[in-house]
Each structure stands twice: as C-alpha cells, then as structure tokens.
N, CA, C and O atoms as a CHARMM CRD file, in Angstrom:
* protein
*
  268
    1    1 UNK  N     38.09300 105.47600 134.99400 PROA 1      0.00000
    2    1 UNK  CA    37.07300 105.76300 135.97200 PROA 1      0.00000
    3    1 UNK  C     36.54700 107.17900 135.72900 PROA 1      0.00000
    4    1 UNK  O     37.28600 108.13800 135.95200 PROA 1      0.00000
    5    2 UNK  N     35.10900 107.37400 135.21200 PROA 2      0.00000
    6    2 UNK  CA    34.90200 108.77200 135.40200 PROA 2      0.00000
    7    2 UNK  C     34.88000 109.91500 136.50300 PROA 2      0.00000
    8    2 UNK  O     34.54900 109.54600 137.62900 PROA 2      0.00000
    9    3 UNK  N     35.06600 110.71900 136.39500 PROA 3      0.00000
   10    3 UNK  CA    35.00900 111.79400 137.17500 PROA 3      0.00000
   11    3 UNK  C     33.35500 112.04800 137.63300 PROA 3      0.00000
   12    3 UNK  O     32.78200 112.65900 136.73100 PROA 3      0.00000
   13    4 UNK  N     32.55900 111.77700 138.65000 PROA 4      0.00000
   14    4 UNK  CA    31.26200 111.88100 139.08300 PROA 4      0.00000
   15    4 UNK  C     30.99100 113.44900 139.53700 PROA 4      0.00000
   16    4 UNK  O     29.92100 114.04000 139.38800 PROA 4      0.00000
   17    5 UNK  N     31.78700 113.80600 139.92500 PROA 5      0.00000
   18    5 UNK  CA    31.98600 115.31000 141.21500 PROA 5      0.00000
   19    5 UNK  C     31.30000 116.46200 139.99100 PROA 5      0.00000
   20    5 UNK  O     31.17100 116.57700 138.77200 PROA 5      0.00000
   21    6 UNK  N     30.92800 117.31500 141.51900 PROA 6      0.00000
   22    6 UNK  CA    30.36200 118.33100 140.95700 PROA 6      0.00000
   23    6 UNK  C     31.03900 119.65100 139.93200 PROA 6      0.00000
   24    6 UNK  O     30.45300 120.32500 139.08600 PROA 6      0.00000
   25    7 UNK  N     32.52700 119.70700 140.39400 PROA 7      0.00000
   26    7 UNK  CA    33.26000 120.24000 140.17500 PROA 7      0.00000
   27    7 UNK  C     33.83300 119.80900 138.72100 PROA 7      0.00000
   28    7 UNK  O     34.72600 120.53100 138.27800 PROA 7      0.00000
   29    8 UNK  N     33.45700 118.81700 138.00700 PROA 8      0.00000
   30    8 UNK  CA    33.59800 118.38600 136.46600 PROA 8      0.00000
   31    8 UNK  C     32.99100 119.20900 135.89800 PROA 8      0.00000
   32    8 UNK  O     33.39400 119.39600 134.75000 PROA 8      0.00000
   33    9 UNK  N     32.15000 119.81900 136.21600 PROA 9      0.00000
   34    9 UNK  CA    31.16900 120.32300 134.99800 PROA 9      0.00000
   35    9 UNK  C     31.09200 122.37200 135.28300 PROA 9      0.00000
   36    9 UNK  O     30.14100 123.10700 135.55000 PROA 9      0.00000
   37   10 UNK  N     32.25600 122.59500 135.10500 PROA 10     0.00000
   38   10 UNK  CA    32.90000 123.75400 135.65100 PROA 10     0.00000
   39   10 UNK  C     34.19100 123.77200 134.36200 PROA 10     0.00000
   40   10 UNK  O     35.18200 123.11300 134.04800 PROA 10     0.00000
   41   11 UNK  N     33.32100 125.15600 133.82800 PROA 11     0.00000
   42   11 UNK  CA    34.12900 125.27400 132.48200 PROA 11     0.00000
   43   11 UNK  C     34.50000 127.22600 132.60200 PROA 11     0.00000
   44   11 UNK  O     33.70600 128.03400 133.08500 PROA 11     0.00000
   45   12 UNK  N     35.66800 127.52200 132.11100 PROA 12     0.00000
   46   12 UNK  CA    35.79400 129.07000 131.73400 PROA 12     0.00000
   47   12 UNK  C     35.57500 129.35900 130.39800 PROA 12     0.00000
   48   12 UNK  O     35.90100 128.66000 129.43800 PROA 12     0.00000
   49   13 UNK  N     34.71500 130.97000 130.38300 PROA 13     0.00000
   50   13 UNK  CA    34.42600 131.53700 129.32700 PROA 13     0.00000
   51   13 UNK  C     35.40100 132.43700 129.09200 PROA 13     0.00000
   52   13 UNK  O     35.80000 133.20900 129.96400 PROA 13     0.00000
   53   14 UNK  N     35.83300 132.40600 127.95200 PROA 14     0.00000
   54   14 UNK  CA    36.63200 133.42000 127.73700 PROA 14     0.00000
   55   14 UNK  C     35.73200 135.00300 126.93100 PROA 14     0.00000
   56   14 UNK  O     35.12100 134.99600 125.86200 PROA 14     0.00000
   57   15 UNK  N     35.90100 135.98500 127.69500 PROA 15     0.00000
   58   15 UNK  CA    34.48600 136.58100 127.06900 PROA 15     0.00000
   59   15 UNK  C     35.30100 138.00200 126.15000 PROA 15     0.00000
   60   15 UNK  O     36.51400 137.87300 125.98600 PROA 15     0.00000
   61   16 UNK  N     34.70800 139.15100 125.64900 PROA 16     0.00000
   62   16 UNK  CA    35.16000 140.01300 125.31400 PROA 16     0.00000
   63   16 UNK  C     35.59200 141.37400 127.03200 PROA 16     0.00000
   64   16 UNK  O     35.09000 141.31100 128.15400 PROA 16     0.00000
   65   17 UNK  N     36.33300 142.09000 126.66000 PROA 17     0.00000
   66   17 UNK  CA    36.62800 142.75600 127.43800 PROA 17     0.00000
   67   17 UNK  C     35.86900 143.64000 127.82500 PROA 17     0.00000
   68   17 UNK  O     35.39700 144.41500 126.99400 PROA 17     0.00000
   69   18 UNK  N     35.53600 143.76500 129.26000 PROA 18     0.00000
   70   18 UNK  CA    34.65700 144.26300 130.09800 PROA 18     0.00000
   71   18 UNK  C     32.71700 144.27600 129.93700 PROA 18     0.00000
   72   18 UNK  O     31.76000 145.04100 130.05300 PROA 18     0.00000
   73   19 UNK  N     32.93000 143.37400 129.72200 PROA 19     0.00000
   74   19 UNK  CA    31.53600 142.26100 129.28000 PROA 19     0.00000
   75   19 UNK  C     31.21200 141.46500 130.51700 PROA 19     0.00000
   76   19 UNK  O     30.01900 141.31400 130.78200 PROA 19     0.00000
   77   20 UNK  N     32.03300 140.98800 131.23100 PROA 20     0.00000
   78   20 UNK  CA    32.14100 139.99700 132.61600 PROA 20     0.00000
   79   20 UNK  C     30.94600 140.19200 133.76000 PROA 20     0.00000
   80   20 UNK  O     30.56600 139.40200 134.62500 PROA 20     0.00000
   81   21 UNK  N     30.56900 141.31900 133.49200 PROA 21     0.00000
   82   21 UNK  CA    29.31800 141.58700 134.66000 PROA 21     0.00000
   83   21 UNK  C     28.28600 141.46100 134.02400 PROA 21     0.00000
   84   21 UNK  O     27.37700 140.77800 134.49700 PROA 21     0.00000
   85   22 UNK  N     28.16300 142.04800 132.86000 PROA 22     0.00000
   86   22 UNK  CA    27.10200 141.32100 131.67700 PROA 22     0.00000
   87   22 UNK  C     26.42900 140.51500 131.91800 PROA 22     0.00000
   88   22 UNK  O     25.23300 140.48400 132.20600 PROA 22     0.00000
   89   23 UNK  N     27.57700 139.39100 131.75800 PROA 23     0.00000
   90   23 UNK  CA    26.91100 138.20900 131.19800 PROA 23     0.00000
   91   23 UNK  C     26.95800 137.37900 132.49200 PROA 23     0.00000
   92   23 UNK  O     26.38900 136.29100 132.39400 PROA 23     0.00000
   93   24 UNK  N     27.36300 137.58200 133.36000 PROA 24     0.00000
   94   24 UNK  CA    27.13400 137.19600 134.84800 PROA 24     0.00000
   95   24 UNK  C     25.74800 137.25800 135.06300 PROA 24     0.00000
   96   24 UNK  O     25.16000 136.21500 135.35200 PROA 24     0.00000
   97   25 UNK  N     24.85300 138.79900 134.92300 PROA 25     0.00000
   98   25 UNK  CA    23.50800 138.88100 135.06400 PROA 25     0.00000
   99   25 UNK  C     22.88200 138.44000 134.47600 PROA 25     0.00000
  100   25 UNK  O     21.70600 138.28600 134.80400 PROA 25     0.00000
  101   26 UNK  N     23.48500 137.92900 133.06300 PROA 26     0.00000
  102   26 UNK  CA    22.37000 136.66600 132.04800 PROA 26     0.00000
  103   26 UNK  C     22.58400 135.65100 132.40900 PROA 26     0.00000
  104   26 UNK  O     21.65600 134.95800 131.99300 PROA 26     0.00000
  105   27 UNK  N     23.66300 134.69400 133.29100 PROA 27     0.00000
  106   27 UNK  CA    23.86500 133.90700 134.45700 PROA 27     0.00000
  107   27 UNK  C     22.82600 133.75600 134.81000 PROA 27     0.00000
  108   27 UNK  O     22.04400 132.84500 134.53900 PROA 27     0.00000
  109   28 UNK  N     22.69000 134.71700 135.51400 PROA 28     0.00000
  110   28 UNK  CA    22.04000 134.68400 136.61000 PROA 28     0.00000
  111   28 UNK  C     20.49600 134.65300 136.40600 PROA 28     0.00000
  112   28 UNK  O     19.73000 133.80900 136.87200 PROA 28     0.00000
  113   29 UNK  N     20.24500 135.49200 135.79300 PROA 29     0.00000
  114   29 UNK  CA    18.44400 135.49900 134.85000 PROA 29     0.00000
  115   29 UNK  C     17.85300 133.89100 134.40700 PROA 29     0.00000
  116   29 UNK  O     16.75300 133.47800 134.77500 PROA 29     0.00000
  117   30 UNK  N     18.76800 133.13500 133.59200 PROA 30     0.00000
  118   30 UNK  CA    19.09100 131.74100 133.65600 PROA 30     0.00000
  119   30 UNK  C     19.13800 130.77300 134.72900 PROA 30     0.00000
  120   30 UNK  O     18.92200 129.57300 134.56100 PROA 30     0.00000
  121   31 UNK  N     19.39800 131.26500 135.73400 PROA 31     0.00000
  122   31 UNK  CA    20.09500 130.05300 136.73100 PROA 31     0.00000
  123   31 UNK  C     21.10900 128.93400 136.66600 PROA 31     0.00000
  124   31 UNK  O     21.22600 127.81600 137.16700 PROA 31     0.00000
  125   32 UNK  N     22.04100 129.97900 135.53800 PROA 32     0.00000
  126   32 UNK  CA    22.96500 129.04600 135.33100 PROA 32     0.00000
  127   32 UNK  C     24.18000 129.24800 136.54000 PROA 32     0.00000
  128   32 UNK  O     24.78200 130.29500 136.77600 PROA 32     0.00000
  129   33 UNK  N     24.33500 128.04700 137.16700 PROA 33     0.00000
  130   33 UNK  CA    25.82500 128.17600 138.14200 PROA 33     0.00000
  131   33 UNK  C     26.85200 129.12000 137.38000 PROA 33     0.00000
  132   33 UNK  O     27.37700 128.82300 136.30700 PROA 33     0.00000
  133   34 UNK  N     27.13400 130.66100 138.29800 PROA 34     0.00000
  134   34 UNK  CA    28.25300 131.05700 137.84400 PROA 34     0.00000
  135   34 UNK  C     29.08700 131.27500 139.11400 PROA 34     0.00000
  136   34 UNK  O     28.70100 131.06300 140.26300 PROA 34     0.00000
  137   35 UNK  N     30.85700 131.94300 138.55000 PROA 35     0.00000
  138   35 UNK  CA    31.41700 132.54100 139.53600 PROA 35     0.00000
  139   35 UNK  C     32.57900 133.55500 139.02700 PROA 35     0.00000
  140   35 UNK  O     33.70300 133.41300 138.54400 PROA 35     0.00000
  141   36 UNK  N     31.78800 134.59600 139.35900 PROA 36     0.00000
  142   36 UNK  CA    33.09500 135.70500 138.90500 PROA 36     0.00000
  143   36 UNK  C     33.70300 136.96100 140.05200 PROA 36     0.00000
  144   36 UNK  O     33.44700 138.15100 140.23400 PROA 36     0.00000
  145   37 UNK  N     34.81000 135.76400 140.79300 PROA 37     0.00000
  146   37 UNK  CA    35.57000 136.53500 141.73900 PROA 37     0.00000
  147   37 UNK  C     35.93900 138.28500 141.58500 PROA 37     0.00000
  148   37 UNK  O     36.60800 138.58700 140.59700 PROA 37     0.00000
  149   38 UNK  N     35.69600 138.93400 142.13000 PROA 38     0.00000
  150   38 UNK  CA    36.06200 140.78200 141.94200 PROA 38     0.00000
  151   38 UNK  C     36.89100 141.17000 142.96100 PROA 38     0.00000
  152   38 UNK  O     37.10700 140.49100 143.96500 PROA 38     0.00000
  153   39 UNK  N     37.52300 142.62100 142.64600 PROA 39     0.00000
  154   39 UNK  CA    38.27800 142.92900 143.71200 PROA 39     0.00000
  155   39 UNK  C     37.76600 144.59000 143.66900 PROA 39     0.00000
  156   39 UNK  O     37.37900 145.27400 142.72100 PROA 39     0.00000
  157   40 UNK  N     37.90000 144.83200 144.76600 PROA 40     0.00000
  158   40 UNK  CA    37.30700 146.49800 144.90400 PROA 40     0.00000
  159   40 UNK  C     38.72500 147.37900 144.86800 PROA 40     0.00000
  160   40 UNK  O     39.84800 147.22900 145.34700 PROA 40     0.00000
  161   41 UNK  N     38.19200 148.18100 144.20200 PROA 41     0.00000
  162   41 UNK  CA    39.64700 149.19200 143.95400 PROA 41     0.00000
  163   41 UNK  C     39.03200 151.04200 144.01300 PROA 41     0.00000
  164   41 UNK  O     38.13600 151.38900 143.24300 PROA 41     0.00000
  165   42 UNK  N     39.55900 151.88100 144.84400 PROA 42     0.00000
  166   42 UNK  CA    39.00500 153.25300 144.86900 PROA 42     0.00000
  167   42 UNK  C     40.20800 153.73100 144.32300 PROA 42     0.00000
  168   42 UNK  O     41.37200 153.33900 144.24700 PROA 42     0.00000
  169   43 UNK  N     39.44000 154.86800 143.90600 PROA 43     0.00000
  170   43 UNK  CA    40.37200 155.93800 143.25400 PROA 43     0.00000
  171   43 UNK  C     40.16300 157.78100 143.61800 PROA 43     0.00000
  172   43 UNK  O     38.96900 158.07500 143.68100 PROA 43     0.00000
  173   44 UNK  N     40.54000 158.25300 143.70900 PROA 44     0.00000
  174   44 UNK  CA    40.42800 159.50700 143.52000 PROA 44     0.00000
  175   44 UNK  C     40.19700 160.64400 142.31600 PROA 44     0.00000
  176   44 UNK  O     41.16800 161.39200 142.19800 PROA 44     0.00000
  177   45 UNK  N     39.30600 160.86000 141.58000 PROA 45     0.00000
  178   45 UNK  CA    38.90100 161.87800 140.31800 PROA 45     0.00000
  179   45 UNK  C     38.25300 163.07500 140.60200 PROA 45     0.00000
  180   45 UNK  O     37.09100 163.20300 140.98700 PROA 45     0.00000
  181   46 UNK  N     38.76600 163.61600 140.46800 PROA 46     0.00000
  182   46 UNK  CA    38.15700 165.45800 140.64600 PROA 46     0.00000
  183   46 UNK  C     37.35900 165.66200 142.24500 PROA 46     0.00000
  184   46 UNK  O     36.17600 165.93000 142.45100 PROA 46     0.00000
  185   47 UNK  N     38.65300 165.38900 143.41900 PROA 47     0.00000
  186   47 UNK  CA    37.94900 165.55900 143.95300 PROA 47     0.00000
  187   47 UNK  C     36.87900 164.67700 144.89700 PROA 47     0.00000
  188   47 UNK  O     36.38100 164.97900 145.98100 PROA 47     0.00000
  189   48 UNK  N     36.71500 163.48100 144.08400 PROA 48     0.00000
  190   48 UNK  CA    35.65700 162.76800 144.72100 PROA 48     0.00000
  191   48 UNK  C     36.37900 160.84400 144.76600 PROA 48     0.00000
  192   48 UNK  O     36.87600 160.08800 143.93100 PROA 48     0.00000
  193   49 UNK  N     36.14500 160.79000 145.78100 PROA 49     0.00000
  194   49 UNK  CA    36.52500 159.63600 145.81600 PROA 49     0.00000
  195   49 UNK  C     35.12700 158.34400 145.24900 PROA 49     0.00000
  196   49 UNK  O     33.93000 158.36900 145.53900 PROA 49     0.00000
  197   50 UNK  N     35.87000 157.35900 144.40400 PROA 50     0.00000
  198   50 UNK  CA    35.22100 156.41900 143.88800 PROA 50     0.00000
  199   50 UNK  C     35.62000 155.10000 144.11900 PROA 50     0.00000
  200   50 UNK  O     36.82100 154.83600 144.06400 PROA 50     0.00000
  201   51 UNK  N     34.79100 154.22200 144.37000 PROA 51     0.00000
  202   51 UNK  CA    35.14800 152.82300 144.76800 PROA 51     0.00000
  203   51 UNK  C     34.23000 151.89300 143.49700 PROA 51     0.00000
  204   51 UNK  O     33.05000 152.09900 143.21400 PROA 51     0.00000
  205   52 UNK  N     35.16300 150.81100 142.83700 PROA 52     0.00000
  206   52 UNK  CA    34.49700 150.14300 141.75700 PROA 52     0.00000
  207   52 UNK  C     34.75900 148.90600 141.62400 PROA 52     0.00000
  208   52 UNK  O     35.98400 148.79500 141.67700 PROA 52     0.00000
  209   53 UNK  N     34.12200 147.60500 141.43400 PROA 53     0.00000
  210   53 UNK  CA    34.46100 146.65200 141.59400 PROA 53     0.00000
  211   53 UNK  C     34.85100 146.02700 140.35100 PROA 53     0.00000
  212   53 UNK  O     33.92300 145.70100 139.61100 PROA 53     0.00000
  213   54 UNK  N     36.22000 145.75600 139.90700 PROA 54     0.00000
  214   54 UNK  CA    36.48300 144.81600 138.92700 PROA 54     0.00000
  215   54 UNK  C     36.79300 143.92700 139.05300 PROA 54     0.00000
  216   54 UNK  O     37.23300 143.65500 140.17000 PROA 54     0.00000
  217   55 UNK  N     36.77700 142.75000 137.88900 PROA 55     0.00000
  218   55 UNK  CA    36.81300 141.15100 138.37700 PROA 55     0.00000
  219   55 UNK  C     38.32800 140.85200 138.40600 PROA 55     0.00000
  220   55 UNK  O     39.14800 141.47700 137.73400 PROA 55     0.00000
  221   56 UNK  N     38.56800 140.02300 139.09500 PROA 56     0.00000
  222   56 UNK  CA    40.21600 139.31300 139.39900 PROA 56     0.00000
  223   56 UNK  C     40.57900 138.63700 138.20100 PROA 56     0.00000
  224   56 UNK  O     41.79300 138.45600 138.09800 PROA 56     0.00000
  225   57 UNK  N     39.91600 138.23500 137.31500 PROA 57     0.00000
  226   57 UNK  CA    40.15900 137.77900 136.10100 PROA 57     0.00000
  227   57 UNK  C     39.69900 138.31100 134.72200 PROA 57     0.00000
  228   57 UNK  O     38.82000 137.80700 134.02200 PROA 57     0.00000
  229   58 UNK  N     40.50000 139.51000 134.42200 PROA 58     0.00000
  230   58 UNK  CA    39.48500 140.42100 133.01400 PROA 58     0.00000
  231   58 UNK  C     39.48900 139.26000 131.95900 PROA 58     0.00000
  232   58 UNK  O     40.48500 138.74500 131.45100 PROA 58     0.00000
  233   59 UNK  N     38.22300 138.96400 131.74100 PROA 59     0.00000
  234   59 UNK  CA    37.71300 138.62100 130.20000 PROA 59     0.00000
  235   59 UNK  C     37.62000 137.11400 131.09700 PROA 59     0.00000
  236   59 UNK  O     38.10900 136.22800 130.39600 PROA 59     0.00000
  237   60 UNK  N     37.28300 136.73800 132.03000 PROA 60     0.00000
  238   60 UNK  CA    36.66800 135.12400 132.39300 PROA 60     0.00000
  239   60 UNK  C     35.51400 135.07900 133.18600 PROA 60     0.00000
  240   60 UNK  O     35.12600 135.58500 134.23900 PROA 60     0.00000
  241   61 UNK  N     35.15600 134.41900 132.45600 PROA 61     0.00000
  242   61 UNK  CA    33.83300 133.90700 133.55400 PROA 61     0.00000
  243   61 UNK  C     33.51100 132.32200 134.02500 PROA 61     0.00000
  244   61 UNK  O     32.89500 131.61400 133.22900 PROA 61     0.00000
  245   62 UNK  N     33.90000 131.81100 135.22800 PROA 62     0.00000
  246   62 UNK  CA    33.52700 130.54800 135.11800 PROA 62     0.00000
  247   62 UNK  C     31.87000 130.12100 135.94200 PROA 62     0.00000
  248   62 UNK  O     31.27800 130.57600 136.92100 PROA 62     0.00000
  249   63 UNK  N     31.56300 128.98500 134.90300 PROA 63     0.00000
  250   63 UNK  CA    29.99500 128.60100 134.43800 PROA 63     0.00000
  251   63 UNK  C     30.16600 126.87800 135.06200 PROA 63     0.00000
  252   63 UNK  O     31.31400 126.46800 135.23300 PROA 63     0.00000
  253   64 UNK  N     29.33800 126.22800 135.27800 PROA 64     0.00000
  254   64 UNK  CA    28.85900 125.12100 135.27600 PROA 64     0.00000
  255   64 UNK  C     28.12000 125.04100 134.56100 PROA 64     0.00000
  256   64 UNK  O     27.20700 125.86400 134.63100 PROA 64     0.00000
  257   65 UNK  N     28.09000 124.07700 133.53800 PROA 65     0.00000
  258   65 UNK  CA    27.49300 124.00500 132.22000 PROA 65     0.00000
  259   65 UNK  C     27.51000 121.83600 131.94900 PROA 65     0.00000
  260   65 UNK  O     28.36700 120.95200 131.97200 PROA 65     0.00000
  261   66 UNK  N     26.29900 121.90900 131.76800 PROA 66     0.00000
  262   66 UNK  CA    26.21600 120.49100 131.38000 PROA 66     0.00000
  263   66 UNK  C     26.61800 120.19900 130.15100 PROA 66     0.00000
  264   66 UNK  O     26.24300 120.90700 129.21600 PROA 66     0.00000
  265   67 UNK  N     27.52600 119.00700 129.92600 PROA 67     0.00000
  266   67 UNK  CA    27.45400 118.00200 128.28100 PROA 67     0.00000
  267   67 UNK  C     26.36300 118.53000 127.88900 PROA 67     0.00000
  268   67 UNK  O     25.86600 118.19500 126.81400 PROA 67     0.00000
C-alpha cells in the first residue's frame, strides 16, 4: 500500500558546515517546503552581550522535495 501523506515527501539534506541558513534562504527564494529548527544561545564578548541563533541540527536541513 503506498504511503499517500504529505509527510512522504520530506527528505534531509545533509549540507556543509554552517551553510544551513544559506540555503534555507534559497529555500525559500524557491518556495521550496523547508524546516530548519534553531535554538538561541547568548554569550558574553568584550563586554557586550550577544544573542545568535544556531540550528538544533548542524549540517541538516529538512526539504519536501518531489520524486
């Protein structure tokens, strides 16, 4: 029985390292279905506090992508 659901056609990229926001915005320029979960992390450097969002999964991106 095939699989009909939307959720079949939901594949991960395995990409180069710290590329993930990249190619999210060429995603996105495209309109290709993406999803790349992030987590916010601050830090403290000279003084100044910084807040930066990296993804929960370094080097994945998952796409919906047709056969």
């Amino acid at each position: 029985m095939p699989i009909t659901s939307t959720l079949a056609n939901w594949q991960v990229l395995f990409l180069k390292p710290r590329t993930e926001k990249k190619v999210a915005a060429v995603c996105a320029v495209y309109a290709i279905p993406h999803y790349l979960p992030q987590r916010t992390v601050s830090s403290v450097r000279q003084r100044r506090k910084i807040t930066v969002s990296l993804p929960l999964f370094p080097g994945y991106l998952f796409v919906a992508l047709t056969p």
